[in-house]
Backbone as CSV, one residue per row, in Angstrom:
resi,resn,N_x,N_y,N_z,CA_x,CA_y,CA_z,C_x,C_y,C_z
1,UNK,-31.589,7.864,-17.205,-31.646,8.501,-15.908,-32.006,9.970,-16.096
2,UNK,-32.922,10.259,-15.414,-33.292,11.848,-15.170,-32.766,12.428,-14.834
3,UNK,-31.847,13.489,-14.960,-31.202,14.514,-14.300,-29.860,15.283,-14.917
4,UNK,-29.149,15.786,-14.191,-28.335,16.809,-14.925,-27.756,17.159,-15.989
5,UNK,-27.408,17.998,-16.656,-27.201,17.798,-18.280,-25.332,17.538,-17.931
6,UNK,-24.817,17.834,-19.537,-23.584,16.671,-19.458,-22.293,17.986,-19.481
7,UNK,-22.629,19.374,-18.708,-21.576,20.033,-18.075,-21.452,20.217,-16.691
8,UNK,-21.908,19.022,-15.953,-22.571,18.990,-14.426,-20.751,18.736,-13.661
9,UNK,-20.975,19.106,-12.955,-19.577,18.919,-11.768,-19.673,17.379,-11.265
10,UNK,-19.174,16.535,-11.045,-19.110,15.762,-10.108,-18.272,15.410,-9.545
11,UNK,-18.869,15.134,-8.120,-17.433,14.711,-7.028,-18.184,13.276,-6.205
12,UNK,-17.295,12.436,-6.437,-17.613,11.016,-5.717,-16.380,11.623,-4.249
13,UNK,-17.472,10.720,-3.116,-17.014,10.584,-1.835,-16.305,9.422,-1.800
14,UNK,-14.940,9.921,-1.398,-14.170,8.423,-1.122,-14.248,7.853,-0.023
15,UNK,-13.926,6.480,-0.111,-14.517,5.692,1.161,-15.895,5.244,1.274
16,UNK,-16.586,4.625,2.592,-18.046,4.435,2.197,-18.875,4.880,3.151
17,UNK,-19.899,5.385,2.723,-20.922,5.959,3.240,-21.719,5.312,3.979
18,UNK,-22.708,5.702,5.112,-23.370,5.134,5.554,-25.064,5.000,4.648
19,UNK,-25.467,3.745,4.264,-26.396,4.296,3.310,-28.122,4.436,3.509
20,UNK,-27.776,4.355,5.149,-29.053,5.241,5.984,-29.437,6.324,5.882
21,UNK,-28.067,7.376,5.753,-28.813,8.624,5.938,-29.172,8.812,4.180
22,UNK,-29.942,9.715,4.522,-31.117,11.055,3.231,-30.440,12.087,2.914
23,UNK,-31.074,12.983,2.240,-31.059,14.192,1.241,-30.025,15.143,2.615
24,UNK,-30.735,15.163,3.962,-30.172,15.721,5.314,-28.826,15.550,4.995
25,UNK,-28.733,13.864,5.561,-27.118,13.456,6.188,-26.241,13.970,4.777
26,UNK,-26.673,13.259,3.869,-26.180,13.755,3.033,-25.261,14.712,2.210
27,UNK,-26.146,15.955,2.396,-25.839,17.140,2.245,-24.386,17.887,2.897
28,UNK,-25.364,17.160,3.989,-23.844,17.455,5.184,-22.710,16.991,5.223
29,UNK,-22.751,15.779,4.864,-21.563,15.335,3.826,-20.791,16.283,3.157
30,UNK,-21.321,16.738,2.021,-21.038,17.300,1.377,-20.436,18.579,1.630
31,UNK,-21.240,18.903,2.328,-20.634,20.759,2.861,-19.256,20.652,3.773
32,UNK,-19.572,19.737,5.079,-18.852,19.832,5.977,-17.408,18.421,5.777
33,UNK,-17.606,17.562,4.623,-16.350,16.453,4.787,-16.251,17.063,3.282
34,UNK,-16.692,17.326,2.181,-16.271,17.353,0.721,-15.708,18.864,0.587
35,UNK,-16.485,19.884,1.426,-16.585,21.326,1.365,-16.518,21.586,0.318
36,UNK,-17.883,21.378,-0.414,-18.601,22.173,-1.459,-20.271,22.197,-1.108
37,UNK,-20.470,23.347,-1.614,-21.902,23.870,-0.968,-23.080,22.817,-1.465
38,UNK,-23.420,21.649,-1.412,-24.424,21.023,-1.540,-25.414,21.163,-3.121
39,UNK,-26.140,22.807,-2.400,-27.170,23.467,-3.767,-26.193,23.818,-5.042
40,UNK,-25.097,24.049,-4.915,-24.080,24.660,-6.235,-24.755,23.999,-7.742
41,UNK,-25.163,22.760,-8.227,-25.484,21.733,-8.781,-25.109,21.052,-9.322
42,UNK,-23.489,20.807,-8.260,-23.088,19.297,-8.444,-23.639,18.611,-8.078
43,UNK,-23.392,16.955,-8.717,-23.584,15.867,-8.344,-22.600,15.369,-7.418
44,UNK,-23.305,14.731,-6.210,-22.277,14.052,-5.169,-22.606,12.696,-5.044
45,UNK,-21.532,11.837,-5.155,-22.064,10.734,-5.767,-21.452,9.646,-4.005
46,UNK,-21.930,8.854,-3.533,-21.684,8.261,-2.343,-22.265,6.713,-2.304
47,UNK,-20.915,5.532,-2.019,-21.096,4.257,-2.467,-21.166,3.579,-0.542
48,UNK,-21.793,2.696,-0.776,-21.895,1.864,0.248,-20.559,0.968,0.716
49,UNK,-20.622,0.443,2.342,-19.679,-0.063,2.883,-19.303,-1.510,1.762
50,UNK,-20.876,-2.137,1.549,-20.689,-3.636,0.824,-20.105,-3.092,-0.824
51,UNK,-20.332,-1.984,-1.272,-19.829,-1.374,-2.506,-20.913,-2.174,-3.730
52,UNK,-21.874,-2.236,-3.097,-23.259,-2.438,-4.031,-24.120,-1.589,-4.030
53,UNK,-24.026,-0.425,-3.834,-25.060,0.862,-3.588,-24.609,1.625,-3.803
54,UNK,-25.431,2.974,-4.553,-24.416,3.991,-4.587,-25.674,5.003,-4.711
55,UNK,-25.598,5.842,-3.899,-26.842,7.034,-3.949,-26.141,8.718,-4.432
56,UNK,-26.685,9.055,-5.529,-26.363,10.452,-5.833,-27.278,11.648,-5.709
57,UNK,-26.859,12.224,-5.164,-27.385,13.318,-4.355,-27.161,14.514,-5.650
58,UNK,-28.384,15.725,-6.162,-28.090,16.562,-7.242,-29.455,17.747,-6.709
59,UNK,-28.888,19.079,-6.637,-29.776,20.139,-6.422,-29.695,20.387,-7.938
60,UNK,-31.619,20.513,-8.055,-31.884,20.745,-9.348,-32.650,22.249,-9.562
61,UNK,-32.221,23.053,-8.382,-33.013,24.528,-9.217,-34.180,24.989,-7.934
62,UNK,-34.469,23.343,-7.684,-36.265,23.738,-7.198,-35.768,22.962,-5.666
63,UNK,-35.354,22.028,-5.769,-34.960,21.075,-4.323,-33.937,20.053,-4.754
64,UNK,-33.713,18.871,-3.982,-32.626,17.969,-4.233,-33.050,16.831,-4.938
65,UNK,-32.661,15.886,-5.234,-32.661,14.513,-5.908,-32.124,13.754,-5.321
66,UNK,-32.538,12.219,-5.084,-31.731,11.619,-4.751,-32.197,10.105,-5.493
67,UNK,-30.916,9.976,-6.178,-31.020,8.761,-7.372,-29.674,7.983,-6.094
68,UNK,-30.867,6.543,-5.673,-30.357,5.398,-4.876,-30.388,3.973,-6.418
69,UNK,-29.192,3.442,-6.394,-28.928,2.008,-6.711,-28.570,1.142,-6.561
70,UNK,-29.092,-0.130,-6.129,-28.611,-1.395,-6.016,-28.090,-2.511,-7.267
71,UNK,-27.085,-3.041,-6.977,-26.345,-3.803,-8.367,-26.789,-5.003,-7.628
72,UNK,-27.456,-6.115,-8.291,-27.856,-7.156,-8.281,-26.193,-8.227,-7.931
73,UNK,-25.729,-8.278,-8.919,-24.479,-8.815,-8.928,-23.354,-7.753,-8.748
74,UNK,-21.815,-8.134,-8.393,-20.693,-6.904,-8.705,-21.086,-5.971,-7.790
75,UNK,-20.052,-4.782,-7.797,-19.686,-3.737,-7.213,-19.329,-2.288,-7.769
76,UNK,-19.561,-1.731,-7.310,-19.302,-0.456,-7.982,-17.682,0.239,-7.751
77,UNK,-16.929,0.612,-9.278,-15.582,0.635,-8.477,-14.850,2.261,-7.930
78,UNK,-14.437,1.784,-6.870,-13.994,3.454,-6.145,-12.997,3.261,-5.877
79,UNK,-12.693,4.917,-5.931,-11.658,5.374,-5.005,-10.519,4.471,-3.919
80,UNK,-9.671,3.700,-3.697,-8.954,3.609,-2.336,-8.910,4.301,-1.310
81,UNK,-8.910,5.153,-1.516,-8.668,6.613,-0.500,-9.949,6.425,0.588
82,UNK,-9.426,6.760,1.660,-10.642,6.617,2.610,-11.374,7.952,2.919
83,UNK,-11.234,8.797,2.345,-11.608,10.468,2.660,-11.322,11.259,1.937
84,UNK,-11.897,12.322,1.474,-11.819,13.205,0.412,-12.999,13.165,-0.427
85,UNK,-12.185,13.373,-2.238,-13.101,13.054,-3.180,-12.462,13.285,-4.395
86,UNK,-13.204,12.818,-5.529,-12.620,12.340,-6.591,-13.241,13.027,-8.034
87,UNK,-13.047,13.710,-8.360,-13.651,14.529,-9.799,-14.074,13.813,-10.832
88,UNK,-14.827,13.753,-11.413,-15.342,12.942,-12.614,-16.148,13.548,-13.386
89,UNK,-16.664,13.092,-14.767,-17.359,14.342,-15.864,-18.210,13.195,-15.891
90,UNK,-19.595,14.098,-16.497,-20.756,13.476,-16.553,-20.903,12.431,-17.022
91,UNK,-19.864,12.160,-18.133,-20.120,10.991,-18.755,-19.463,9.779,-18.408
92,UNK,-18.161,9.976,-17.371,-17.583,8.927,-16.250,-19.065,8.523,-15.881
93,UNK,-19.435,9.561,-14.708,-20.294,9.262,-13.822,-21.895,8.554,-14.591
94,UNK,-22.181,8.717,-15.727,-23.135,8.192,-16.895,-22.929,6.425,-17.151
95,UNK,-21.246,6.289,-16.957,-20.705,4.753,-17.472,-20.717,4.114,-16.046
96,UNK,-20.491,4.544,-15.080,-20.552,4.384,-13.332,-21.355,3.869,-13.519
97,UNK,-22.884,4.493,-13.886,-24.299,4.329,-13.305,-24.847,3.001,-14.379
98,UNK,-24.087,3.170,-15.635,-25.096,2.061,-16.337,-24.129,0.981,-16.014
99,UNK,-22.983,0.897,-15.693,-22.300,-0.059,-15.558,-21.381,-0.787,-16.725
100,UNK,-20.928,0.368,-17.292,-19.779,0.241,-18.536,-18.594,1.108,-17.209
101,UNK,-17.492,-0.562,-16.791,-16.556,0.158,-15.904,-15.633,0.704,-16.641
102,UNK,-15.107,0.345,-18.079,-13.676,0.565,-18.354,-12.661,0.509,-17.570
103,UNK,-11.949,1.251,-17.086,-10.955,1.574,-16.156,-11.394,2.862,-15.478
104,UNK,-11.192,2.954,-14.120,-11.746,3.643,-13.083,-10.752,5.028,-13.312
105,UNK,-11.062,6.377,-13.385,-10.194,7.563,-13.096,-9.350,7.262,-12.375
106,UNK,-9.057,6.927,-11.571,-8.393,6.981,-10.583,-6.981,5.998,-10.389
């Protein structure tokens, strides 16, 4: 995967996202329900209602990113919490994405 190196912030959105909105809704997410500034260059990581999707949102310097995935089989595992968010280091969020679950932070 392309993108941030491995001292990057990340914060997963708990609960599930709607996985219509873009880089926009997104953002706004972020600022106004996570309250952290979007461009800072964390990763904000946001999973779908069915919990087979998960789109991460990352300001890289120049504009945003947005790395969308679908899991063929399985689910991606989150949070309980219906609101907030959840801290994780690059290399959680690295085992998230390829799909080595271990045991979830949380």
């Amino acid at each position: 995967m392309i993108g941030p190196g491995t001292g990057v912030r990340v914060y997963l959105a708990c609960g599930h996202t709607d996985m219509r909105k873009g880089i926009m809704g997104l953002s706004a997410i972020a600022q106004d329900v996570l309250r952290q500034r979007p461009a800072n260059g964390a990763v904000f990581a946001f999973r779908g209602r069915r919990g087979d999707r998960v789109k991460l949102l990352y300001w890289d310097g120049q504009g945003f990113c947005l790395y969308y995935k679908v899991l063929e089989k399985g689910r991606f595992p989150w949070p309980a919490a219906t609101d907030g968010s959840v801290r994780l280091t690059a290399a959680q969020l690295a085992m998230l994405c390829e799909g080595v679950w271990g045991y979830p932070p949380w």
